[in-house]
N, C-alpha and C positions, 0 to 999 in steps of 0.2 A: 665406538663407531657412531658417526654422528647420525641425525634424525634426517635427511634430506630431500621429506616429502613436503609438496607445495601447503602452504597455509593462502587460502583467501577471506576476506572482510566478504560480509552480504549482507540485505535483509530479507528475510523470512517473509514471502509472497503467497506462501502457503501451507496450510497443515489439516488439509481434508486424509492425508493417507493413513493408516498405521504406520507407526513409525516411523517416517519418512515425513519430511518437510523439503519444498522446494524454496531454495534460496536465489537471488537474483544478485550478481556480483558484478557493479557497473565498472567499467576502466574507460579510460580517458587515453585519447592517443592523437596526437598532430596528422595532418594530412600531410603525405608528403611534396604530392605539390601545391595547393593552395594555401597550407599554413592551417587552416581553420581546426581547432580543436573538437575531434569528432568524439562524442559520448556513444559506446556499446553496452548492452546489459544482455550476460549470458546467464543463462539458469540453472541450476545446478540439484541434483536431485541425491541430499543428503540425509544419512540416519540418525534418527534420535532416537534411543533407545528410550527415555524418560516418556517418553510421548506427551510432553508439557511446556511445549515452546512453543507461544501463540505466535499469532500472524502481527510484523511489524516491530521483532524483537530481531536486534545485528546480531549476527552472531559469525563465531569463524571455522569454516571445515579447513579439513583437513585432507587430504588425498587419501584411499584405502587399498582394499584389493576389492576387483568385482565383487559387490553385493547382490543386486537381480541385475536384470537387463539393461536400466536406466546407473542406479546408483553404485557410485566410486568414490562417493565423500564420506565423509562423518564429521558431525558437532563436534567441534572439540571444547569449545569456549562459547559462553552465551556472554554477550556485551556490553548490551543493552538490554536487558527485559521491558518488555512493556503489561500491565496488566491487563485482564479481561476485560475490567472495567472501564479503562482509557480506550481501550479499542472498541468498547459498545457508548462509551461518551463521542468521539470523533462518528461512529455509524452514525448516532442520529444527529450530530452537527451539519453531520452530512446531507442529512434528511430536511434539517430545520431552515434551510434557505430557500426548498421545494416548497414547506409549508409557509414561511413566512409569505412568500410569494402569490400563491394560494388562497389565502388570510388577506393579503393587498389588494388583488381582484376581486374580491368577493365586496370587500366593506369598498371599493370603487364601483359595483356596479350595485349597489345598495345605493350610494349618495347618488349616481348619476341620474334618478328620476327625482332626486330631489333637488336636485340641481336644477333641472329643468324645468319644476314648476316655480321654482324663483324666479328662473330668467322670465317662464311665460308670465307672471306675476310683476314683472319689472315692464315689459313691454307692454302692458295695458293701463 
């Protein structure tokens, strides 16, 4: 008898719960009547039993029988793993544009009285 539950591709958006990570599974579908290729992203609230599958790892459920109230997937296949450490390398990449920015203004409003007693310096 064959297996004829649905399988979807996601990525892992979340993994604050026990056991349970929320996956995000985009599909692409034509408008039908302007043509335009409209992007959806549904959520999907699946079990991990390992409870070790970070945030930003693909991975592919599987359809189940009700679990709790939300969840009727299960992990079946992780994809792509990502490590902890890449996911807290991108956090403060994330951060580092805030601070570079931060670091810009500060040494601009540093030079700008020094600027300024040049120019008063130049006009006398």
């Amino acid at each position: 008898m064959p297996n004829n539950r649905r399988r979807l591709l996601g990525r892992v958006v979340s993994d604050k719960m026990d056991k349970t990570v929320v996956v995000a599974v985009e599909t692409t579908q034509q408008h039908k009547l302007y043509g335009k290729v409209v992007r959806t992203v549904t959520k999907f609230f699946a079990h991990d039993e390992s409870n070790a599958i970070p945030v930003g790892s693909t991975v592919r459920i599987v359809e189940s029988r009700p679990l709790s109230k939300k969840k009727r997937w299960v992990v079946e296949d992780v994809i792509v793993e990502v490590s902890e450490a890449a996911v807290e390398a991108a956090a403060s990449e994330a951060e580092a544009p805030e601070a570079q920015e931060l670091a810009a203004s500060l040494l601009k409003e540093t030079k700008e009285p020094a600027a300024e007693e040049t120019q008063a310096d130049a006009e006398e």
